[in-house]
DRENPA-3360 file (N, C-alpha, C; in nm, 2 decimals, always signed):
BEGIN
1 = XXXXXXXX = -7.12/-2.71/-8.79/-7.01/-2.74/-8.70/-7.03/-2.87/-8.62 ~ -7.15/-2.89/-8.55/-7.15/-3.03/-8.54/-7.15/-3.15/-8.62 ~ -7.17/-3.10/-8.72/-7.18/-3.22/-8.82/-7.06/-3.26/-8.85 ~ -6.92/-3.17/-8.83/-6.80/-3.15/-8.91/-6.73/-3.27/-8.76 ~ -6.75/-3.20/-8.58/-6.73/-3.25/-8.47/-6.76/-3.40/-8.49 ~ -6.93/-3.45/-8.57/-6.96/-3.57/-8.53/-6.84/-3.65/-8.62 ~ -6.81/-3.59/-8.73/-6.76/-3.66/-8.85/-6.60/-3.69/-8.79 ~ -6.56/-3.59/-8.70/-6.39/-3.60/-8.67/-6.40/-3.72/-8.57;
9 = XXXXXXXX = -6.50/-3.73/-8.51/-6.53/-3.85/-8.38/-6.53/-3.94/-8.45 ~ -6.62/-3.93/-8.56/-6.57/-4.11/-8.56/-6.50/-4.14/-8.63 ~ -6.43/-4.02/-8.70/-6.28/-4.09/-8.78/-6.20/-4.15/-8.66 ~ -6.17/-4.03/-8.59/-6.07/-4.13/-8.48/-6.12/-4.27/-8.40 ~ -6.25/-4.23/-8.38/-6.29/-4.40/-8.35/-6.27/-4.53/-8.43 ~ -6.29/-4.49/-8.56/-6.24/-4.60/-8.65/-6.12/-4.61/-8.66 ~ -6.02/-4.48/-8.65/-5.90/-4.53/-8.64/-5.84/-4.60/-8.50 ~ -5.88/-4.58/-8.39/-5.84/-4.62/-8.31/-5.87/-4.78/-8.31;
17 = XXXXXXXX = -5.95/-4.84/-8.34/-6.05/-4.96/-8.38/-5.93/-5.04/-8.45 ~ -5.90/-4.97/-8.58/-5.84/-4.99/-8.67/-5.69/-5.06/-8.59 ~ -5.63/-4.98/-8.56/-5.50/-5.01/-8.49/-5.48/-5.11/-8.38 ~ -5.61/-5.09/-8.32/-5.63/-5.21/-8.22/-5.66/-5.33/-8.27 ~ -5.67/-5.35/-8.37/-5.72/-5.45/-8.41/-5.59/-5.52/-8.46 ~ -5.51/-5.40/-8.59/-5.37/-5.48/-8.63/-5.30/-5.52/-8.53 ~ -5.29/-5.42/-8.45/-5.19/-5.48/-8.30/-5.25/-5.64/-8.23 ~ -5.36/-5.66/-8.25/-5.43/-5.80/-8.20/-5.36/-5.88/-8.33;
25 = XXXXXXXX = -5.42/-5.81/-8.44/-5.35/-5.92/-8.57/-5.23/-5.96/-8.53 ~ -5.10/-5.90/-8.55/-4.99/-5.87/-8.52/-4.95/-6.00/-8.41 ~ -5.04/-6.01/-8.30/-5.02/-6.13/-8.20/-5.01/-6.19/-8.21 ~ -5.12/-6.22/-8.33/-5.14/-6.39/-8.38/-5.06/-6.41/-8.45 ~ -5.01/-6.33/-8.55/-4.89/-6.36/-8.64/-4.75/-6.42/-8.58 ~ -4.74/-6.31/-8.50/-4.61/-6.33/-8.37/-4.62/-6.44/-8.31 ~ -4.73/-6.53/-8.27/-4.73/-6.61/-8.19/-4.63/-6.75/-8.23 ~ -4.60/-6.81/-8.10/-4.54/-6.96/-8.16/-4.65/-7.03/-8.20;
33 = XXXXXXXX = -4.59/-7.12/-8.27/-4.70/-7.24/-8.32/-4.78/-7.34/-8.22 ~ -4.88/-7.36/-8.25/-4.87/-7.49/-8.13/-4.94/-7.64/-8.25 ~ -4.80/-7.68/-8.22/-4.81/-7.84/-8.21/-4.95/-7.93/-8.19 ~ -4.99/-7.96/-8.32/-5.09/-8.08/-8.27/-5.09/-8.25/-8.27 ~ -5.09/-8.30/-8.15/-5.01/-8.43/-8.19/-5.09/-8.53/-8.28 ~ -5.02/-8.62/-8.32/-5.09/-8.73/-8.38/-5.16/-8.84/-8.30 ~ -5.30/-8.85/-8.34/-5.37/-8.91/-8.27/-5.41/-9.09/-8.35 ~ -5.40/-9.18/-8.28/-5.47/-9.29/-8.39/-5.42/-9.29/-8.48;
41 = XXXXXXXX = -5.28/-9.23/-8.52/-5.20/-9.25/-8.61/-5.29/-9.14/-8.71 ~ -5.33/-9.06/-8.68/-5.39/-8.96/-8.78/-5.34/-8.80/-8.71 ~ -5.32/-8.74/-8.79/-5.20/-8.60/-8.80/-5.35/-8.47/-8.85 ~ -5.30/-8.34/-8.84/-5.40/-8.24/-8.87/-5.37/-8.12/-8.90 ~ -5.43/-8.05/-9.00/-5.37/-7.97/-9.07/-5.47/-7.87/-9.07 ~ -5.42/-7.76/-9.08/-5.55/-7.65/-9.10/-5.53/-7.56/-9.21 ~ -5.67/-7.50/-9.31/-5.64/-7.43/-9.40/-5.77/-7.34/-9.37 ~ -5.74/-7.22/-9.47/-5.86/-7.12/-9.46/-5.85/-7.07/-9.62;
49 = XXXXXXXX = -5.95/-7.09/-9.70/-5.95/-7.07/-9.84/-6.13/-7.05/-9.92 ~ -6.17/-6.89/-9.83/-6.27/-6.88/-9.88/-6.40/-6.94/-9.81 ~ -6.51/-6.98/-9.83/-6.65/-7.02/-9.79/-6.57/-7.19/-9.76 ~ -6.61/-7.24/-9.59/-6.55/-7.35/-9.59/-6.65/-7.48/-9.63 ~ -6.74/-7.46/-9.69/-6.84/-7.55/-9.74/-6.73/-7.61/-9.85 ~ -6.69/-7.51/-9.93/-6.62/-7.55/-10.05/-6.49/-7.64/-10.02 ~ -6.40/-7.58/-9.93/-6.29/-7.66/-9.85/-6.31/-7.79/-9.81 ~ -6.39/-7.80/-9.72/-6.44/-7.94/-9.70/-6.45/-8.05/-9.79;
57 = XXXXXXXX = -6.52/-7.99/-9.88/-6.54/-8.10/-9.96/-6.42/-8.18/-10.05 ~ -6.29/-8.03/-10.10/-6.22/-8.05/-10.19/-6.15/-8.14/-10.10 ~ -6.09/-8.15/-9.96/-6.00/-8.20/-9.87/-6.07/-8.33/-9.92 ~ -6.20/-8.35/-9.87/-6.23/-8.51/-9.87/-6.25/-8.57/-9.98 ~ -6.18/-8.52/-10.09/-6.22/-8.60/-10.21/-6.04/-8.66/-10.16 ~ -5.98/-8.62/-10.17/-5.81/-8.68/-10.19/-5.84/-8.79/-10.10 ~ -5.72/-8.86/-10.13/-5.68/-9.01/-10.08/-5.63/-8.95/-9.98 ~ -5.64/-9.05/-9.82/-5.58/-9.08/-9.70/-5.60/-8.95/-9.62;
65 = XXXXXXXX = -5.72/-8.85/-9.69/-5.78/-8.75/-9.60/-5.93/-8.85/-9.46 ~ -5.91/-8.86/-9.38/-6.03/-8.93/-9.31/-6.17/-8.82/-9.34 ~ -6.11/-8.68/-9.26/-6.25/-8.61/-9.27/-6.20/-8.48/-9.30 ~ -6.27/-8.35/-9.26/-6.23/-8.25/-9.29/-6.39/-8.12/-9.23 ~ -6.33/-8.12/-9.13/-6.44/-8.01/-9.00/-6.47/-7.87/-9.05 ~ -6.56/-7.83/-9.11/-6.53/-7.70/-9.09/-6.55/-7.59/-8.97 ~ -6.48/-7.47/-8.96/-6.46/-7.42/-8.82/-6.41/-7.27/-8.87 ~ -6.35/-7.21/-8.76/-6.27/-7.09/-8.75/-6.12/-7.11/-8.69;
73 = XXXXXXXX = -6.07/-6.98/-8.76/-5.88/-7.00/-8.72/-5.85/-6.88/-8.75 ~ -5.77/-6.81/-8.71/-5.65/-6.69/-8.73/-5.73/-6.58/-8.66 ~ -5.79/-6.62/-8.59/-5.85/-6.45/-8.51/-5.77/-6.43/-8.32 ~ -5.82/-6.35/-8.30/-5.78/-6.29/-8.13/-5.89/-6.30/-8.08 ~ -6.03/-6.35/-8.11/-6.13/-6.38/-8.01/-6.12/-6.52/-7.99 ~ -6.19/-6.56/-7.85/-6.27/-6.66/-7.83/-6.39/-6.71/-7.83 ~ -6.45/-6.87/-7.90/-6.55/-6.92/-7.90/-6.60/-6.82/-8.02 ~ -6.54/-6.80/-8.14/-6.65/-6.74/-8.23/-6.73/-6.80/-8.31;
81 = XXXXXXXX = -6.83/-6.75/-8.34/-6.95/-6.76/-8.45/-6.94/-6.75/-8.58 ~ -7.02/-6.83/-8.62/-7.05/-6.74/-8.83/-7.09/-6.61/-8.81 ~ -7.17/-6.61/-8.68/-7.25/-6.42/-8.68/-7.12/-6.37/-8.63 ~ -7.05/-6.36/-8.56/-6.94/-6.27/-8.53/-6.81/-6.27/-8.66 ~ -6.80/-6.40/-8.69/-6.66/-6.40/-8.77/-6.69/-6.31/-8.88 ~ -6.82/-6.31/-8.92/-6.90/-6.26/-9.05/-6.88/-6.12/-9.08 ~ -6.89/-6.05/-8.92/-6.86/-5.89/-8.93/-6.69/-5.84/-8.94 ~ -6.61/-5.96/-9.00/-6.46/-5.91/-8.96/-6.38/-5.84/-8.86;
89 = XXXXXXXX = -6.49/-5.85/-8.75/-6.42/-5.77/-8.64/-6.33/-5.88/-8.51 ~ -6.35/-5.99/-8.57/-6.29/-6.10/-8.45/-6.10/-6.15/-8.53 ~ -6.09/-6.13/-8.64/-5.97/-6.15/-8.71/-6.03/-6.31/-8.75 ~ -6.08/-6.38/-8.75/-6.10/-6.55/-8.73/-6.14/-6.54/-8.93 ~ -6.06/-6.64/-8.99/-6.14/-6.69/-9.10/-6.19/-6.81/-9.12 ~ -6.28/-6.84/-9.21/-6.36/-6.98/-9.22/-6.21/-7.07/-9.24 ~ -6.24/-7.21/-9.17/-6.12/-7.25/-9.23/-6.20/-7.42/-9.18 ~ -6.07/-7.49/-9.25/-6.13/-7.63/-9.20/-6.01/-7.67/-9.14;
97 = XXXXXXXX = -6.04/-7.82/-9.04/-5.92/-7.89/-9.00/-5.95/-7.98/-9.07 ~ -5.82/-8.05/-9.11/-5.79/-8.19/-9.18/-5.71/-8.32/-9.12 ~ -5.82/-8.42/-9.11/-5.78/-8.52/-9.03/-5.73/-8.61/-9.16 ~ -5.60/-8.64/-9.16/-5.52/-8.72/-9.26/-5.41/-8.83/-9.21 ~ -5.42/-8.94/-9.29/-5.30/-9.01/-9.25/-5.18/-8.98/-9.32 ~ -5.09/-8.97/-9.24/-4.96/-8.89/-9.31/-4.86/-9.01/-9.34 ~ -4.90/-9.12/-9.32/-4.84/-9.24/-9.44/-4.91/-9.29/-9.55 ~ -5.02/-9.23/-9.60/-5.11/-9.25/-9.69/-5.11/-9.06/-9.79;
105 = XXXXXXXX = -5.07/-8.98/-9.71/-5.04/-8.84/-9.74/-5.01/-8.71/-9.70 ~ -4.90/-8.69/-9.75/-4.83/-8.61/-9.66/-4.87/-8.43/-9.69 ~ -4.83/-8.34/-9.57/-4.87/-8.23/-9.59/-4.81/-8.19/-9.75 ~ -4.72/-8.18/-9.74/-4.67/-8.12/-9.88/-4.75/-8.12/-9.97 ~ -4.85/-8.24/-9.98/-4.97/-8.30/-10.09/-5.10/-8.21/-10.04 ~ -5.09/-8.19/-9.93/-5.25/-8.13/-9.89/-5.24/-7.96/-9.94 ~ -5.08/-7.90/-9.92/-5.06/-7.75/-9.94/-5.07/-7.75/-10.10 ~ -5.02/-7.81/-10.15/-5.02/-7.84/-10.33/-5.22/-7.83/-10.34;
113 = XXXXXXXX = -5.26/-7.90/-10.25/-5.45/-7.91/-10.30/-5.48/-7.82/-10.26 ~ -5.43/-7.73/-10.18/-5.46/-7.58/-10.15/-5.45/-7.48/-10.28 ~ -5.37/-7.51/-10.29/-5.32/-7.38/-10.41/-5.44/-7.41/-10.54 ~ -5.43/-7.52/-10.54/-5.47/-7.60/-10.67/-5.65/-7.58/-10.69 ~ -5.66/-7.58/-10.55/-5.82/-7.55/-10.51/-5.86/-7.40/-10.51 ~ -5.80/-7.32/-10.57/-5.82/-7.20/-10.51/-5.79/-7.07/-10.65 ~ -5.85/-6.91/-10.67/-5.76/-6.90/-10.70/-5.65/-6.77/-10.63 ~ -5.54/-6.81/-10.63/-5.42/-6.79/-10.56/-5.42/-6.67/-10.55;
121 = XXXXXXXX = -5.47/-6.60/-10.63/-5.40/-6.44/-10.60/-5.54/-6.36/-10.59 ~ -5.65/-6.41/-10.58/-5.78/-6.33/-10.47/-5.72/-6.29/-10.35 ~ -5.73/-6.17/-10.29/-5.75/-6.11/-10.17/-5.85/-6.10/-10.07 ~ -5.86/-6.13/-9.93/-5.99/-6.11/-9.88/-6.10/-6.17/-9.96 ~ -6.07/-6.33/-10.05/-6.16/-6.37/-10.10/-6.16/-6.51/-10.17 ~ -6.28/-6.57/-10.19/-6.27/-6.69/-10.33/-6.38/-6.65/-10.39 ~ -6.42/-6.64/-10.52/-6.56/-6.62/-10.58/-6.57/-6.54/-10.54 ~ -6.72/-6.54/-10.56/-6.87/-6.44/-10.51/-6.80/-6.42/-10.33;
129 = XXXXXXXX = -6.73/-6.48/-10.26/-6.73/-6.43/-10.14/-6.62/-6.36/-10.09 ~ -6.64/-6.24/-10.05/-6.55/-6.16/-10.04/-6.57/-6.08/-9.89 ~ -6.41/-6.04/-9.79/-6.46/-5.99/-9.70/-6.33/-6.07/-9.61 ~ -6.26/-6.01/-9.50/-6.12/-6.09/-9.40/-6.16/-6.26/-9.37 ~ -6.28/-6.30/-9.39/-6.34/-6.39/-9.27/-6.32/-6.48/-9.41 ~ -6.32/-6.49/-9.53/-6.31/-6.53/-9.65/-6.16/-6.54/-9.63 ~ -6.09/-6.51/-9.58/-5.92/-6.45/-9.69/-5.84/-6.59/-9.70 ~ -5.75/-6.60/-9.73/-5.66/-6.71/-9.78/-5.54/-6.73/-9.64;
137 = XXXXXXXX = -5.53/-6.80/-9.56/-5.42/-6.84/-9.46/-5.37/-7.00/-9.49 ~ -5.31/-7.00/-9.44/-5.24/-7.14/-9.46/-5.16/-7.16/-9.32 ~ -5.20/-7.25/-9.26/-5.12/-7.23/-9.07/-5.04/-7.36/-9.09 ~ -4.93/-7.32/-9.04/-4.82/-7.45/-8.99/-4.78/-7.41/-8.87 ~ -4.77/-7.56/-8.80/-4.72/-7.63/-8.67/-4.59/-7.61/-8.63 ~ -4.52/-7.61/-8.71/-4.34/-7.64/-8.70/-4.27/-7.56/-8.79 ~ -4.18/-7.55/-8.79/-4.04/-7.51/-8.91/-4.08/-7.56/-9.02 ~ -4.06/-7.72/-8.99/-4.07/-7.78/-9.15/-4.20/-7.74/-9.21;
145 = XXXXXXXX = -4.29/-7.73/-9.16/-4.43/-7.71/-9.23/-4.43/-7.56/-9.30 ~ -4.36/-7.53/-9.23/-4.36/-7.34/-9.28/-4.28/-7.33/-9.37 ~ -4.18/-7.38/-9.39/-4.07/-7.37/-9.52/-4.15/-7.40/-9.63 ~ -4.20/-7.55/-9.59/-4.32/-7.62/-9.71/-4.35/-7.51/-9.80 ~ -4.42/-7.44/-9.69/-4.54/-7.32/-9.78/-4.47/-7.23/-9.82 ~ -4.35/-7.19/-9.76/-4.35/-7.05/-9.78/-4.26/-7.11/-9.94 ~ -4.17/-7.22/-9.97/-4.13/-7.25/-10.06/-4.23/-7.29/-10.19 ~ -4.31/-7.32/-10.19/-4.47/-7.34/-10.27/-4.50/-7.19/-10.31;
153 = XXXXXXXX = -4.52/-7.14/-10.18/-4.57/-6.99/-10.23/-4.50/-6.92/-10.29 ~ -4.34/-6.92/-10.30/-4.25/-6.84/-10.39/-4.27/-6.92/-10.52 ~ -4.28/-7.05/-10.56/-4.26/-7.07/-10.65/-4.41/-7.07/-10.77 ~ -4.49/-7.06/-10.71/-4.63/-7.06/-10.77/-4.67/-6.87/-10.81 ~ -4.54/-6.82/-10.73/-4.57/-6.65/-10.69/-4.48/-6.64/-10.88 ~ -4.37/-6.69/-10.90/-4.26/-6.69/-11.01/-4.35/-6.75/-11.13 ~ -4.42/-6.87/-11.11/-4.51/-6.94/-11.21/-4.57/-6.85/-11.27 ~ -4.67/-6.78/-11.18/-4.80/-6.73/-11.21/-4.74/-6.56/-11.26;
161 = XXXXXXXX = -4.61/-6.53/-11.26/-4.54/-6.36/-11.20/-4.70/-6.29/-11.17 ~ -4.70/-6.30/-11.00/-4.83/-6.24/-10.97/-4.81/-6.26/-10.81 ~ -4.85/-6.18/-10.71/-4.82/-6.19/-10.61/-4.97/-6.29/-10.54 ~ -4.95/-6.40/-10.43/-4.99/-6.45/-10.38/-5.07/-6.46/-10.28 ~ -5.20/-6.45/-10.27/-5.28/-6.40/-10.17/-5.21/-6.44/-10.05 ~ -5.27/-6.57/-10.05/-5.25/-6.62/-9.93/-5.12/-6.60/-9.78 ~ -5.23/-6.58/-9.66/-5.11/-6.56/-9.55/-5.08/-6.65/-9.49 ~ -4.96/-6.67/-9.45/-4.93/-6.78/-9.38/-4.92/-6.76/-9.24;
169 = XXXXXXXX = -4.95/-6.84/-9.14/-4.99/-6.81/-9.00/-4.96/-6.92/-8.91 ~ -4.90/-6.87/-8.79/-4.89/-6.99/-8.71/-5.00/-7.05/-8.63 ~ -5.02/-7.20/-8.63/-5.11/-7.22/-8.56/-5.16/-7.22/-8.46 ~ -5.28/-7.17/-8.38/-5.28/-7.08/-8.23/-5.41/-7.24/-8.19 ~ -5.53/-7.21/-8.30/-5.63/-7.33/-8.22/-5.74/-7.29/-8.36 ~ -5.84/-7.39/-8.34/-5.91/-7.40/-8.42/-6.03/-7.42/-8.35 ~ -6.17/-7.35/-8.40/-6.26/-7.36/-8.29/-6.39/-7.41/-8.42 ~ -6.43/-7.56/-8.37/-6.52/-7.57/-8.48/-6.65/-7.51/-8.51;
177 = XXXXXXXX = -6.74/-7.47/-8.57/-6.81/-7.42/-8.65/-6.94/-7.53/-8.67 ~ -7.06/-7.41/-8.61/-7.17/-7.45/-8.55/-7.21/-7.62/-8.68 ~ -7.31/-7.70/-8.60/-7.32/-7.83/-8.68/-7.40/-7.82/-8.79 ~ -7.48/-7.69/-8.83/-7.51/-7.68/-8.93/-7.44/-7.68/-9.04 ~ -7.31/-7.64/-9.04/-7.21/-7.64/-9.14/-7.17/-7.76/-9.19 ~ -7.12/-7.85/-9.08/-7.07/-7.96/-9.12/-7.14/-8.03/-9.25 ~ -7.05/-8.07/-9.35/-7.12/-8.18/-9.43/-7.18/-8.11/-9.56 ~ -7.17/-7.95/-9.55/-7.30/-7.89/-9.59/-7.35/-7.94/-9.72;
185 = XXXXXXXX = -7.21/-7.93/-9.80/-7.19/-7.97/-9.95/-7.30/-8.11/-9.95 ~ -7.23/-8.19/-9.92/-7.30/-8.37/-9.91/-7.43/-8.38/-9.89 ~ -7.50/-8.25/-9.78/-7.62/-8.27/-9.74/-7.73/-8.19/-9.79 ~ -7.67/-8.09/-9.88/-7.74/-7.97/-9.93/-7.74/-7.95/-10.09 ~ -7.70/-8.11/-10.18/-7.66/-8.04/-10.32/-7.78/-8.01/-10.39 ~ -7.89/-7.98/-10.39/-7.97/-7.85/-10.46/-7.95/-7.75/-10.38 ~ -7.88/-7.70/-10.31/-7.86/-7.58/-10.23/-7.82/-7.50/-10.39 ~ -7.88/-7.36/-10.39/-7.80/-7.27/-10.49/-7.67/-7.26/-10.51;
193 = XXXXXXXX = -7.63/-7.21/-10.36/-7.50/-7.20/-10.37/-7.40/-7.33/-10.41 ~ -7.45/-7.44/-10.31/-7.35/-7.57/-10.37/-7.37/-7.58/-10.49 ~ -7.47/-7.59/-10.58/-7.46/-7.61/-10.73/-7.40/-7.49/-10.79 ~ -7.42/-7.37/-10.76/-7.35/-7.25/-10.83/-7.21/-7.26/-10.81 ~ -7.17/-7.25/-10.68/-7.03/-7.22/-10.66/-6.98/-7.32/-10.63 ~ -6.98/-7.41/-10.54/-6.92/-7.54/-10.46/-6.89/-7.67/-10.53 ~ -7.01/-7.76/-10.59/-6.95/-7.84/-10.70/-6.88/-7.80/-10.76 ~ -6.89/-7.64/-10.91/-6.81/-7.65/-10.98/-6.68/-7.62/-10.95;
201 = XXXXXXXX = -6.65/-7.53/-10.80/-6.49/-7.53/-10.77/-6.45/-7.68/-10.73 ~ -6.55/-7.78/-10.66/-6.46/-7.92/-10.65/-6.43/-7.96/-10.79 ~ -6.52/-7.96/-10.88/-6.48/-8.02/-11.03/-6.41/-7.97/-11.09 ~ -6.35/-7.87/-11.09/-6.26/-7.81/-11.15/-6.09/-7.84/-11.07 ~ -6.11/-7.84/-10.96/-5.99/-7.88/-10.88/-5.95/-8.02/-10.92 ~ -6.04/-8.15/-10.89/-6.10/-8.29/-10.92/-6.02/-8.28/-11.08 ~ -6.02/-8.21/-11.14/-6.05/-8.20/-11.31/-5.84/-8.18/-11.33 ~ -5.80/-8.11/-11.25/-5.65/-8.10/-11.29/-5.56/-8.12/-11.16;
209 = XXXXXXXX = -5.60/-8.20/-11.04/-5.53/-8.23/-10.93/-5.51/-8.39/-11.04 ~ -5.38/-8.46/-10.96/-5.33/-8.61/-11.02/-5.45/-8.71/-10.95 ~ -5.45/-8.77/-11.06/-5.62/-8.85/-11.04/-5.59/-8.95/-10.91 ~ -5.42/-9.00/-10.91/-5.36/-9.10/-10.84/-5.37/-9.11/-10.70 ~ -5.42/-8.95/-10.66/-5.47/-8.90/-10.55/-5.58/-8.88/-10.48 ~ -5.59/-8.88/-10.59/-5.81/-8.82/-10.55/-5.88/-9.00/-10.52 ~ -6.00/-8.97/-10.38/-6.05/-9.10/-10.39/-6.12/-9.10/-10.50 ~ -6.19/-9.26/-10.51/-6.25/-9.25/-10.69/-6.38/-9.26/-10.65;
217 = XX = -6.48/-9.20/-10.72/-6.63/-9.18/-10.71/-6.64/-9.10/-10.59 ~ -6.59/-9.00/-10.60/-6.60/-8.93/-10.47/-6.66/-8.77/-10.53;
% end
């Protein structure tokens, strides 16, 4: 009998957990966008597409990207961690910001290297990494940026007849991601993982994105 009591407690715990958490989801979703202005004549974009070692890198191969941070986006906590984001209990996924000049390249080109970098219809995932803090988001600023995607995502949804991971989200803040991260790719290439997983998703992206794009020797 207790065993059956302990077992009913924590179902409702988890469910209560559960629902408190979509209702925090739900917030973020609902939220307006916030606007990030252009700085130094450089604009910024945010994506979330799996382990952001790998993101990083693909953003900084393209032409008229300056850098590319990796960090956290799409959760209801503040100031999170890799240890926190990691347990999927803060809603936050890995994601990077993208510092770009938008006379040298425009979002439309960076959401196109999204897709292109990725594959599109994983869930809660890229590769080997699986889990909410992994999942696929895509955040826009404005109207126009949201049509962008959501027009991409119907049409790559028709291409592929396959439904489209990726969520699209409005942008709330982006909180960067401790300094061991940064760079990791550049600074770590006998890392296992960069040679297992990380190079070969940039070279494969590198390999069928328009060359006219990509910086060269990069």
């Amino acid at each position: 009998m207790k065993n059956i009591i302990s077992a009913i407690a924590l179902t409702i715990l988890f469910s209560c957990q559960n629902k408190a958490q979509n209702t925090q989801s739900q917030k973020v979703t609902d939220s307006k966008p916030v606007q990030v202005p252009i700085q130094n004549g450089k604009a910024r974009a945010y994506f979330a597409s799996g382990c952001f070692w790998c993101v990083e890198a693909v953003y900084e191969s393209i032409k008229g990207v300056e850098e590319s941070i990796s960090g956290y986006s799409g959760g209801h906590t503040n100031n999170p961690t890799y240890e926190s984001s990691n347990t999927g209990r803060t809603g936050h996924a890995e994601s990077v910001e993208v510092i770009y000049d938008p006379k040298i390249v425009s979002f439309e080109t960076l959401v196109d290297a999204y897709f292109a970098s990725q594959n599109p219809t994983q869930v809660n995932g890229q590769g080997p990494d699986n889990g909410s803090q992994y999942r696929s988001i895509i955040f826009y600023q404005n109207e126009e940026q949201k049509q962008i995607i959501l027009k991409k995502k119907e049409a790559l949804a028709k291409k592929l007849n396959a439904k489209i991971a990726a969520e699209v989200y409005p942008f709330q803040k982006f909180w960067i991601a401790e300094d061991y991260h940064q760079n990791y790719e550049k600074l770590h290439p006998n890392n296992s993982y960069i040679r297992n997983v990380s190079i070969p998703r940039l070279k494969r992206f590198q390999a069928n994105f328009p060359k006219e794009l990509l910086k060269e020797n990069h």
